[in-house]
C-alpha positions as CSV (number, residue, x, y, z in Angstrom):
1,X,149.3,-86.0,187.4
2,X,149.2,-89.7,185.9
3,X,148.3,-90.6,189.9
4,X,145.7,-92.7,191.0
5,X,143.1,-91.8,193.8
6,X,143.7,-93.7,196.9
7,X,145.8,-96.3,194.5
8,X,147.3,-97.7,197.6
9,X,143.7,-99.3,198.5
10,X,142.9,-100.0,194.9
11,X,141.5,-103.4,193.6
12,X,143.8,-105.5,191.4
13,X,141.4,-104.5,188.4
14,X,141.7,-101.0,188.8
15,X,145.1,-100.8,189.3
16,X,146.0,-102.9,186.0
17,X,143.7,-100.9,184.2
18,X,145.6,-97.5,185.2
19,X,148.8,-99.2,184.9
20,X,148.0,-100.1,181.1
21,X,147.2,-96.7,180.2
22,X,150.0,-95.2,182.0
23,X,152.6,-97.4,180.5
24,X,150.5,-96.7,177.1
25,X,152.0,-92.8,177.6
26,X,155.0,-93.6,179.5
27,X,156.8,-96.0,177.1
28,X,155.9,-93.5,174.0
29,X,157.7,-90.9,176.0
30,X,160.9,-92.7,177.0
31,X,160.9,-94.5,173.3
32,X,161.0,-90.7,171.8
33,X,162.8,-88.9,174.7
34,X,165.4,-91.0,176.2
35,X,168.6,-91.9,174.1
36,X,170.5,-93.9,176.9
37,X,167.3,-96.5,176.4
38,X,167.1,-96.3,172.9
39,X,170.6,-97.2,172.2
40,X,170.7,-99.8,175.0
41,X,167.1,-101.5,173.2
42,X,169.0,-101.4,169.8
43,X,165.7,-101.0,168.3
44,X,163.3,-103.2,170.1
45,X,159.9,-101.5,170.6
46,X,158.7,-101.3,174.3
47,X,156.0,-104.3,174.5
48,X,152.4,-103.1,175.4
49,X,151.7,-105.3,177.9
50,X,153.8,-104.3,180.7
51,X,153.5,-108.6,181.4
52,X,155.9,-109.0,178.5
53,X,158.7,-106.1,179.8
54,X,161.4,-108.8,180.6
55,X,161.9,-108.7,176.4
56,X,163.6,-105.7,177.2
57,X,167.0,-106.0,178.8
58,X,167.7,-105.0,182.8
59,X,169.5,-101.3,183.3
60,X,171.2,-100.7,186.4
61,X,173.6,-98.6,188.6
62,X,176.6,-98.6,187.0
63,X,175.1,-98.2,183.4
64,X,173.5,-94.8,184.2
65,X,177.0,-94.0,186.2
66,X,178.6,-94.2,182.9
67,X,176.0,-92.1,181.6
68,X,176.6,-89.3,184.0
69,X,180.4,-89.4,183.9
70,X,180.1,-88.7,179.5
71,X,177.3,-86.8,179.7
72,X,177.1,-84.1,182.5
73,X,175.4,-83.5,184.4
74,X,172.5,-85.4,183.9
75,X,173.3,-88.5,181.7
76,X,171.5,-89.7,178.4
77,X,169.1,-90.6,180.5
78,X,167.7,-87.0,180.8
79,X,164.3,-87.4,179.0
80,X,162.9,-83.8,179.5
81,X,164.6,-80.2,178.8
82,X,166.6,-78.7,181.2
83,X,163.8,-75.8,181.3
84,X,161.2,-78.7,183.0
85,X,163.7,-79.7,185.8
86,X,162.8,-77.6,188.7
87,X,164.7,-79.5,191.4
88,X,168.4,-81.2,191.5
89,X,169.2,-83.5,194.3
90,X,172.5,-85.8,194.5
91,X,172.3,-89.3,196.0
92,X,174.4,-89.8,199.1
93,X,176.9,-92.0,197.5
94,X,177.0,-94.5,200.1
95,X,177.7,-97.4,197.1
96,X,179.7,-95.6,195.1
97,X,180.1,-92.7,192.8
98,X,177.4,-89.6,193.8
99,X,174.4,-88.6,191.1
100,X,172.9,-85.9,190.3
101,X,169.0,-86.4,190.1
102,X,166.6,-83.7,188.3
103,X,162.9,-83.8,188.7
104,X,160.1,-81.8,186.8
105,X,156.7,-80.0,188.9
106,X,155.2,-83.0,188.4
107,X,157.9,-85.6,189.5
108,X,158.1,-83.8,192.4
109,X,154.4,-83.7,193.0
110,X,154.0,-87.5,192.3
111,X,156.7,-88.3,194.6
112,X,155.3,-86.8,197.5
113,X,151.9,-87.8,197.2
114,X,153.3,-91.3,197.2
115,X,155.8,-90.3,199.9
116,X,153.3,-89.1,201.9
117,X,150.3,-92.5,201.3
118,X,153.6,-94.2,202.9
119,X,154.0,-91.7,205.9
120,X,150.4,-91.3,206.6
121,X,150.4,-95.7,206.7
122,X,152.8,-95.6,209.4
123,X,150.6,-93.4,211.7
124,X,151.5,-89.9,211.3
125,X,148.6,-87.5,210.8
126,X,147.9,-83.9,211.0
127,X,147.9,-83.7,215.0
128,X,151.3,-84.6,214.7
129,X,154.6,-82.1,214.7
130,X,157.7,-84.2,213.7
131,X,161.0,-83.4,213.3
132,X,163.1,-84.3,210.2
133,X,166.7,-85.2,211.0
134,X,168.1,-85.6,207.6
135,X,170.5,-84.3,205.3
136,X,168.8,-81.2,203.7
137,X,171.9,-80.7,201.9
138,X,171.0,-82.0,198.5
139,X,170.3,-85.6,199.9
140,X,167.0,-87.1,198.7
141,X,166.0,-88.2,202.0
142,X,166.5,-84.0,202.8
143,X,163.4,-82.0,201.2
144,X,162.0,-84.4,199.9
145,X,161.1,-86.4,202.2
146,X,160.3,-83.3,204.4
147,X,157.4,-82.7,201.7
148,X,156.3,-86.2,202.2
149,X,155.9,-85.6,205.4
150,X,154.1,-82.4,205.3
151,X,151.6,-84.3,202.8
152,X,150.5,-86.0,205.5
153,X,148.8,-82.6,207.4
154,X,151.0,-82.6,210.1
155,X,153.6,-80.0,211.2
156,X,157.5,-80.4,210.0
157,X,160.3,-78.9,211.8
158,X,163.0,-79.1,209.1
159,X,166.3,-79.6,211.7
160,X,168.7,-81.6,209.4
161,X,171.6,-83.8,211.1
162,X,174.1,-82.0,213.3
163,X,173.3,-79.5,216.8
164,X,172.4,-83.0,218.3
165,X,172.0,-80.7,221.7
166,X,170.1,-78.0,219.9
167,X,167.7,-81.3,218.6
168,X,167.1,-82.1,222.0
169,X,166.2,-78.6,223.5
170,X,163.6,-78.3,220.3
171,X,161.9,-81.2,220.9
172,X,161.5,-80.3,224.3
173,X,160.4,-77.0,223.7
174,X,158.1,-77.4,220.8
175,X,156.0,-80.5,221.6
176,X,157.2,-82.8,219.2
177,X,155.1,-85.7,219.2
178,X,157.4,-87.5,216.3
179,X,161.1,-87.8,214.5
180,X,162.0,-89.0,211.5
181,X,165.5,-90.1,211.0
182,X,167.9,-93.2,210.6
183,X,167.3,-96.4,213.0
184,X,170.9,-95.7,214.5
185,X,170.1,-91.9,214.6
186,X,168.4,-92.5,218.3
187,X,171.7,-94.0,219.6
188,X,173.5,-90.7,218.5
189,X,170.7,-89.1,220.7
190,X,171.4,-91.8,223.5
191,X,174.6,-90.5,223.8
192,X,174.1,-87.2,223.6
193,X,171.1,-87.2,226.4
194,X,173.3,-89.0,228.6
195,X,176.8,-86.7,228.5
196,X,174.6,-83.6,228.2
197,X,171.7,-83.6,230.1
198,X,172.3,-85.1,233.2
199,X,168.9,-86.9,234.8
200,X,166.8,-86.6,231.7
201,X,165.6,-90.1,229.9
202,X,165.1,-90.6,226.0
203,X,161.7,-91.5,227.1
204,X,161.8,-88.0,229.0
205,X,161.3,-86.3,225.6
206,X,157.1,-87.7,225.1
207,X,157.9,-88.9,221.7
208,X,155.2,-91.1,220.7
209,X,156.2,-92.3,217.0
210,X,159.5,-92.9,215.2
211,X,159.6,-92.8,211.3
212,X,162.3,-94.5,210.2
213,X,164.4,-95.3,206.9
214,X,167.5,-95.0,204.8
215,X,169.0,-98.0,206.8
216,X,168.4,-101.4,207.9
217,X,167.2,-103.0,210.9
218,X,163.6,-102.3,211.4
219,X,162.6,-106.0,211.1
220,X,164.7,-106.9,214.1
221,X,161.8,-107.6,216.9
222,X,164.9,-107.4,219.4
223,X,165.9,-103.9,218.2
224,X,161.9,-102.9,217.8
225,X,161.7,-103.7,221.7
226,X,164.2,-101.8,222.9
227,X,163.4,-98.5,220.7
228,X,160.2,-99.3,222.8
229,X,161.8,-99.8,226.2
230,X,164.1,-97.4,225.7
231,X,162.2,-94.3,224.1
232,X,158.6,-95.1,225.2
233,X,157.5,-94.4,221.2
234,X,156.2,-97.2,218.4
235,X,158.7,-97.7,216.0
236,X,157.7,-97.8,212.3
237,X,159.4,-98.4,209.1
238,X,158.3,-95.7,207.2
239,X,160.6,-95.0,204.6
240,X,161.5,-97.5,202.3
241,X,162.5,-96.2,198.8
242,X,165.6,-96.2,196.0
243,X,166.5,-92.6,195.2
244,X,167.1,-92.7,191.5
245,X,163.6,-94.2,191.4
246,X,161.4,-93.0,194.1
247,X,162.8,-91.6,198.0
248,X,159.7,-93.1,199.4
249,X,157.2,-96.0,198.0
250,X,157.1,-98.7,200.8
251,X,156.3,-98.6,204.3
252,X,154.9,-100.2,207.3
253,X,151.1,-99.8,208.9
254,X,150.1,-100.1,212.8
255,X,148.8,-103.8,211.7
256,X,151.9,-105.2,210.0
257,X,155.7,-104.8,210.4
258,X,156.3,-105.7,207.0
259,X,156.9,-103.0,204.0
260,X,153.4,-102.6,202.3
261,X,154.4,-101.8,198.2
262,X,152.4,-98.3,197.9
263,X,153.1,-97.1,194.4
264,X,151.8,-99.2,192.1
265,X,149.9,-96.7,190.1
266,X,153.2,-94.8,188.7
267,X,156.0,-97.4,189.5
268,X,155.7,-101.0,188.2
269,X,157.3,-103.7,190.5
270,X,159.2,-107.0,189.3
271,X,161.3,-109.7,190.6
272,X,164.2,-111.2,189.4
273,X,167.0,-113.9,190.2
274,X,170.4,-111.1,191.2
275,X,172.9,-113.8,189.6
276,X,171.2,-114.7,186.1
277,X,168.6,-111.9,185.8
278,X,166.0,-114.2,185.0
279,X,162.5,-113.0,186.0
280,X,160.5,-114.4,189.0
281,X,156.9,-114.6,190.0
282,X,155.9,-111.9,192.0
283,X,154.4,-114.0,195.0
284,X,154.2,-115.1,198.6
285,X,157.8,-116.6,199.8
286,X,159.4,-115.4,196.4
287,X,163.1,-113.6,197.4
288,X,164.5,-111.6,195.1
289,X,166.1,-108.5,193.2
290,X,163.7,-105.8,192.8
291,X,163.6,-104.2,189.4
292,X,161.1,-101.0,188.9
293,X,160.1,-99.1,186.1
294,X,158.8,-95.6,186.4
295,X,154.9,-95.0,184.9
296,X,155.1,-91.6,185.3
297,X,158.6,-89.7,185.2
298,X,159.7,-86.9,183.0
299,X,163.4,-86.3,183.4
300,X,164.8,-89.3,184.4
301,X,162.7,-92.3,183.7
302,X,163.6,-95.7,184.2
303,X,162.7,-99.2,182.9
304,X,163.8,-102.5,184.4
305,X,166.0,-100.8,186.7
306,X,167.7,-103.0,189.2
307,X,167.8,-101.6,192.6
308,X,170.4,-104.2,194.1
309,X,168.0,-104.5,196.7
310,X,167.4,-108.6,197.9
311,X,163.1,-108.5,198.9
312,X,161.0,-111.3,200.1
313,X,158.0,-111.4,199.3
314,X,155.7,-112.5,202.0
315,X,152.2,-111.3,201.3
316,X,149.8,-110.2,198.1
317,X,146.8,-110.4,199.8
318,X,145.3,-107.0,201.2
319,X,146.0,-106.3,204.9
320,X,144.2,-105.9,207.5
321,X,144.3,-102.1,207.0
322,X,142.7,-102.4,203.6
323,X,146.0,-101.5,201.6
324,X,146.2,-103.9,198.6
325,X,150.2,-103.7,197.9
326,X,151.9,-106.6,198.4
327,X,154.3,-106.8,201.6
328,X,157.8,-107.6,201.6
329,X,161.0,-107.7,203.9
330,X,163.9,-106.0,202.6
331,X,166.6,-109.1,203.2
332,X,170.1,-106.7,202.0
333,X,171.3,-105.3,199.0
334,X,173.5,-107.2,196.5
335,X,176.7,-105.4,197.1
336,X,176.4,-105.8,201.0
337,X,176.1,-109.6,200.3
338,X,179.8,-111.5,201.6
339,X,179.6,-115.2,200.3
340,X,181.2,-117.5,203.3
341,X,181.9,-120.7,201.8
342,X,179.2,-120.7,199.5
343,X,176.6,-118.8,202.0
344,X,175.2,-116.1,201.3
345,X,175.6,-113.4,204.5
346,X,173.9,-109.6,204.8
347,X,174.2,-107.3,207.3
348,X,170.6,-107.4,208.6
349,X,171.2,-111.4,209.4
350,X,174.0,-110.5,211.9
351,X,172.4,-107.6,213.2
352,X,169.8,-110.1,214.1
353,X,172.2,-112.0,215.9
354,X,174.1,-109.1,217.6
355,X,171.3,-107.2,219.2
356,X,170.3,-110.7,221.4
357,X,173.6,-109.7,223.1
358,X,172.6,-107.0,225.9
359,X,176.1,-106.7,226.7
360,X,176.4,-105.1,223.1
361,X,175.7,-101.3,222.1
362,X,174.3,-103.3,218.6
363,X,176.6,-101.0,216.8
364,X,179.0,-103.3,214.4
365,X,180.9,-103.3,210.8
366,X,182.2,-106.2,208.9
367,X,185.4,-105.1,208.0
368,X,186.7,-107.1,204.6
369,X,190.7,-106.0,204.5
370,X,191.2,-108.7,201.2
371,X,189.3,-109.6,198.1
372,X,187.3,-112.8,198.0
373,X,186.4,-115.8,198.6
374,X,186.0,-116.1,202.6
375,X,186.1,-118.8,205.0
376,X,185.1,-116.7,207.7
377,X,183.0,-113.4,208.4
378,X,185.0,-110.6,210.1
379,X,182.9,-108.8,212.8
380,X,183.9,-106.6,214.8
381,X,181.1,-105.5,217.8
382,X,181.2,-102.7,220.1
383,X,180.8,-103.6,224.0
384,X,177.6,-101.9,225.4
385,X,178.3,-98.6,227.6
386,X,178.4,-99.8,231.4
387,X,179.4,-103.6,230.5
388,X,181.9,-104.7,232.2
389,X,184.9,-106.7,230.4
390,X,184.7,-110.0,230.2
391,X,186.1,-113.4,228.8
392,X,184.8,-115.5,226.6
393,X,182.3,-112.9,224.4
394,X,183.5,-112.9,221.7
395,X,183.4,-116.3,221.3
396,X,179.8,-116.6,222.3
397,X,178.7,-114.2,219.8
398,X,180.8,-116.5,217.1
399,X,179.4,-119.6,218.5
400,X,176.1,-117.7,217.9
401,X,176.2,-116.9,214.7
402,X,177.6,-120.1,213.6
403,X,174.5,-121.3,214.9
404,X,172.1,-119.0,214.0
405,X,173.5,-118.4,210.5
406,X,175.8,-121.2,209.9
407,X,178.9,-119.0,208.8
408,X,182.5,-119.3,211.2
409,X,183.1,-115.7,212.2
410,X,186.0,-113.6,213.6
411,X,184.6,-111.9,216.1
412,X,186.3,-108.7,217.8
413,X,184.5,-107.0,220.8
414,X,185.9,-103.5,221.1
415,X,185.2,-101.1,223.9
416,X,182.3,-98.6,223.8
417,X,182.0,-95.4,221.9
418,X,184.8,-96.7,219.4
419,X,182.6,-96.5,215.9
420,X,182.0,-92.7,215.1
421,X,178.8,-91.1,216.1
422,X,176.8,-91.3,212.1
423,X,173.5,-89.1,212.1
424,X,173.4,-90.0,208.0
425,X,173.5,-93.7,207.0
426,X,175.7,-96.0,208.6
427,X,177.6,-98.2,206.3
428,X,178.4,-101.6,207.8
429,X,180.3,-103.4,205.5
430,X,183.8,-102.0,204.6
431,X,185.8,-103.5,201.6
432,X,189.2,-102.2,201.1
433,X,190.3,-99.0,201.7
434,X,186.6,-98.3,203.0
């Protein structure tokens, strides 16, 4: 299965020796297989060392976009017959233009079993039954992550998003000790509780751990405490992953907020500078774009694919819970970034700042009506249910993230309930017609 035993404890040794001979395999395949990277090497010869792969140019996003648009429905990029796919699944589109995504058995059976290393880190075992409030409908983070939590042993109840009342009623009725879903999922199910079911308490429902991912916010300690507070369950990041790569290869353990890298036997990690592509050394207090390239893939495989996603690097050292991977905060994604006279701003820095504001729900959107550059950062926040309306709020939360984050900012408080209830992924900045 090209997979290594327990690779997300592995020494350094072992893992570069694995990775060698799995890159040995892999970069034969793709070579032979895959014409989008032939043509875009123009003859260059995947290097043997997998040190030397920045001699190979970067492929991203838009590239395989193109691919899929000429050549549907799978792109150039298809390295294996259409008799090996056994699965199709369709990213959510949230950055642009949806695509299609075809895995083989064993793609499937590699993602899982690293799915489920990441799952299983974040404290779900087989006593557990957890529900899984995704999008089954051809989303990644649908079945697939449902298998990655049934690797774990424990018991999945495959609800989806939607029936928010229904949700409620199950999880009373069955036990469930778990959900996994979106970090702004549980305010939908705030709502819900409180319009619905007079008397009963999020806290009520004896949910002991939350697996989250597909969004961001995790790292927030403010927004970790009042998960807590509010649901009486132990919040854990425990889906980290880039879906035309992997759904799931990072996650969090009971001993370490931080993303722990977990898939370092079939997906090799680098860093790089997002404006001049240069490489960058993998090491504590390095940020980032991370750029992946698959070990182990048959009908899509990648090589120095850029995720867009902005890391920081904060520890290669093992952890306290014996996982070698290094651990990283995810800081935003490259086309969330807005540039404020000459700073560069992502979501997750003004949720930081937002969520200090009780008198907030924490729900927000940066709403950029006109193209570029900025002066100031457009925010628009959404009073907390039960505040009362006051003077001068807005302009404390500018003041405090002109102070925390040293951007001016236009800052509009709206009442409760105005952004739309999202049980998907919320998208929080809006360019255009967005």
């Amino acid at each position: 299965m090209s997979l290594l035993d327990q690779a997300e404890f592995a020494s350094p040794d072992r893992l570069r020796a694995h990775q060698a001979a799995a890159w040995a395999v892999q970069s034969a395949y793709v070579a032979a297989q895959s014409e989008f990277y032939r043509d875009l090497w123009q003859g260059r010869t995947p290097p043997a060392d997998l040190r030397d792969l920045a001699e190979l140019p970067l492929s991203d996003k838009a590239q395989l976009r193109i691919s899929q648009a000429e050549h549907q429905p799978f792109g150039t990029y298809m390295a294996a017959s259409r008799r090996e796919a056994v699965r199709l699944h369709r990213t959510s589109g949230t950055t642009g233009q949806a695509m299609n995504l075809a895995l083989s058995a064993r793609d499937c059976a590699v993602t899982e079993a690293v799915g489920g290393r990441c799952q299983s880190a974040s404290g779900l075992t087989p006593e557990d039954t957890v529900v899984h409030c995704l999008n089954y409908q051809m989303w990644m983070g649908g079945l697939t992550d449902h298998m990655t939590l049934q690797a774990t042993g424990a018991m999945v109840v495959p609800f989806g998003v939607g029936s928010t009342e229904l949700l409620v009623r199950t999880i009373q009725e069955v036990g469930i000790t778990a959900i996994s879903c979106t970090p702004s999922y549980p305010s939908v199910l705030e709502r819900v509780i409180a319009d619905k079911f007079p008397g009963l308490k999020p806290r009520d429902l004896g949910l002991r751990l939350g697996l989250f991912g597909g969004e961001a916010g995790l790292d927030d300690p403010a927004f970790r405490a009042r998960l807590r507070d509010v649901w009486g369950m132990e919040p854990r990041n425990a889906n980290y992953g880039v879906s035309d790569v992997f759904c799931n290869f990072a996650a969090q353990c009971e001993h370490d907020t931080r993303l722990h890298y977990m898939a370092a036997d079939v997906l090799y990690p680098e860093l790089i500078d997002p404006e001049t592509g240069a490489s960058l050394p993998l090491e504590a207090g390095q940020t980032g774009e991370l750029v992946l390239t698959h070990l182990a893939r048959d009908c899509q495989p990648l090589v120095r694919f850029r995720s867009g996603d902005i890391i920081t690097v904060d520890a290669t050292d093992p952890c306290t819970c014996g996982r070698s991977g290094f651990r990283f905060r995810v800081v935003g994604r490259s086309d969330d970034m807005v540039v404020v006279r000459g700073l560069n701003l992502f979501p997750t820095m003004v949720a930081a700042v937002i969520n200090e504001f009780a008198a907030l729900s924490g729900d927000y959107r940066i709403i950029l009506d006109s193209p570029p550059p900025y002066d100031a950062l457009p925010v628009t926040v959404e009073r907390a249910k039960g505040q009362p309306v006051t003077d001068g709020l807005a302009e404390e939360v500018a003041t405090a993230i002109k102070t925390k984050l040293g951007a001016t900012a236009r800052v509009t408080v709206v009442p409760h309930g105005t952004f739309p209830l999202t049980e998907g992924k919320t998208k929080r900045v809006l360019r255009g017609n967005q």
